[in-house]
C-alpha positions as CSV (number, residue, x, y, z in Angstrom):
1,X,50.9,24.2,27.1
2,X,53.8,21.7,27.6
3,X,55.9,23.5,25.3
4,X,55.6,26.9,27.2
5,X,56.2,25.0,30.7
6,X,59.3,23.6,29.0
7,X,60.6,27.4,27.6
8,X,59.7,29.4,31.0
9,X,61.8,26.3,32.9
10,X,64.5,27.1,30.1
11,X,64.4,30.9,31.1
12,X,64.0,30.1,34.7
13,X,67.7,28.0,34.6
14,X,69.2,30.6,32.8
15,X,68.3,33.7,34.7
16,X,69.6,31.8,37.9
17,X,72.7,30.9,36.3
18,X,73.2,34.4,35.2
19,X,72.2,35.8,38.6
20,X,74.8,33.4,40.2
21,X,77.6,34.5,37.3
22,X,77.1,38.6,38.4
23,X,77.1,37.4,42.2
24,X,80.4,35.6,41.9
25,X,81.8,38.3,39.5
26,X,81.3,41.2,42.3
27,X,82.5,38.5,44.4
28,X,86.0,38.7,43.6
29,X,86.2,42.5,44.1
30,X,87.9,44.9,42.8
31,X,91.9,46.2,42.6
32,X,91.2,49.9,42.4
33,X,88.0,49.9,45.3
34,X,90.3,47.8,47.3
35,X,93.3,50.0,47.3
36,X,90.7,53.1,47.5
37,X,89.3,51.1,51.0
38,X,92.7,50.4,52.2
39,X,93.9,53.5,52.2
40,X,90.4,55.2,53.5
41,X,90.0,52.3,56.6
42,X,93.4,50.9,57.3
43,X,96.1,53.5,56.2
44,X,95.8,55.8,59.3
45,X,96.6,52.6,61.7
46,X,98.5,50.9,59.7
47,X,101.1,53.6,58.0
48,X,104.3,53.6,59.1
49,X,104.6,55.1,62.2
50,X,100.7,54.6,62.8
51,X,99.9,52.3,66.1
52,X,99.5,49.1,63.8
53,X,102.7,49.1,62.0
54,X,103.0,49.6,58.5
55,X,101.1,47.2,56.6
56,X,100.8,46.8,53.1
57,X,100.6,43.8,50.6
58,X,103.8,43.0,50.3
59,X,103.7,42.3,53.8
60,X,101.9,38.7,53.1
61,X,101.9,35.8,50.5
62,X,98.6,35.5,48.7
63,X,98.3,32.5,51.0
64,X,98.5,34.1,53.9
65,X,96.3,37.4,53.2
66,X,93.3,34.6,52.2
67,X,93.9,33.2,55.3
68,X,93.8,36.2,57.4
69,X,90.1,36.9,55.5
70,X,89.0,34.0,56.1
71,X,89.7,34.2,60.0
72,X,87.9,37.3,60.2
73,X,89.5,39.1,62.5
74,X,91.9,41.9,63.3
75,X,94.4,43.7,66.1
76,X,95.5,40.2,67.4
77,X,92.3,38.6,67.3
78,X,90.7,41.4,69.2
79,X,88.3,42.6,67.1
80,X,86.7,41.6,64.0
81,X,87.2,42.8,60.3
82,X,83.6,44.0,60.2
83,X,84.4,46.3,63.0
84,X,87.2,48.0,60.9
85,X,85.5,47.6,58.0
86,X,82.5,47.5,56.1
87,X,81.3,44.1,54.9
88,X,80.6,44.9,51.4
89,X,84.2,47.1,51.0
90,X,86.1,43.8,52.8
91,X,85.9,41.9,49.3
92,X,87.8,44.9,47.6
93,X,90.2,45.2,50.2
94,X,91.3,41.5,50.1
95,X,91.3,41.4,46.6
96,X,93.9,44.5,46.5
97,X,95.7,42.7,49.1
98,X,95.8,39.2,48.0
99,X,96.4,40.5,43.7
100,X,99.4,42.5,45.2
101,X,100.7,40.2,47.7
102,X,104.8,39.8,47.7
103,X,104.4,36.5,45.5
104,X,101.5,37.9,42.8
105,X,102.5,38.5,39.7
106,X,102.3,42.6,40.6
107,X,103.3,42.8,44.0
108,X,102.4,46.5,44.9
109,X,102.8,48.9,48.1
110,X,99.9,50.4,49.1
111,X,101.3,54.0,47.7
């Protein structure tokens, strides 16, 4: 009886740890949503001659864009990110912007 407590405790750990791996995997997002995102929420603002100014991630450091994320907020404080954007298609977006920011190692326009 002990032994099976012990193994189902040993199964228990590593499903969670698992679990936790896959949740801080999707975490980081992903380069090809996020530039898919960008340019399906933010392009028609922000292109350039759209009413935001053109934006892209060149425009930031990786620094900065993590910053601005972690804020959480958008048109000068006005509104939050979750109003521009959906929650779960934020993580892409800042990964795009953040992996192609002017000091990456692949700093990218938007395209």
């Amino acid at each position: 009886m002990r032994r099976t407590v012990l193994v189902f405790m040993a199964l228990l750990c590593c499903a969670a740890f698992l679990s936790t791996s896959l949740i801080m995997a999707e975490a980081q997002g992903d380069d090809k949503k996020g530039k898919a995102f960008f340019k399906e929420s933010c392009k028609s603002c922000h292109d350039k001659d759209g009413e935001g100014g053109e934006v892209s991630p060149l425009n930031k450091t990786m620094s900065q864009w993590e910053r601005y994320f972690k804020k959480g907020v958008h048109n000068n404080k006005t509104e939050k990110l979750e109003d521009v954007a959906p929650v779960d298609q934020l993580i892409h977006i800042q990964t795009f912007l953040v992996n192609h920011a002017a000091d990456s190692d692949q700093p990218e326009t938007c395209g």
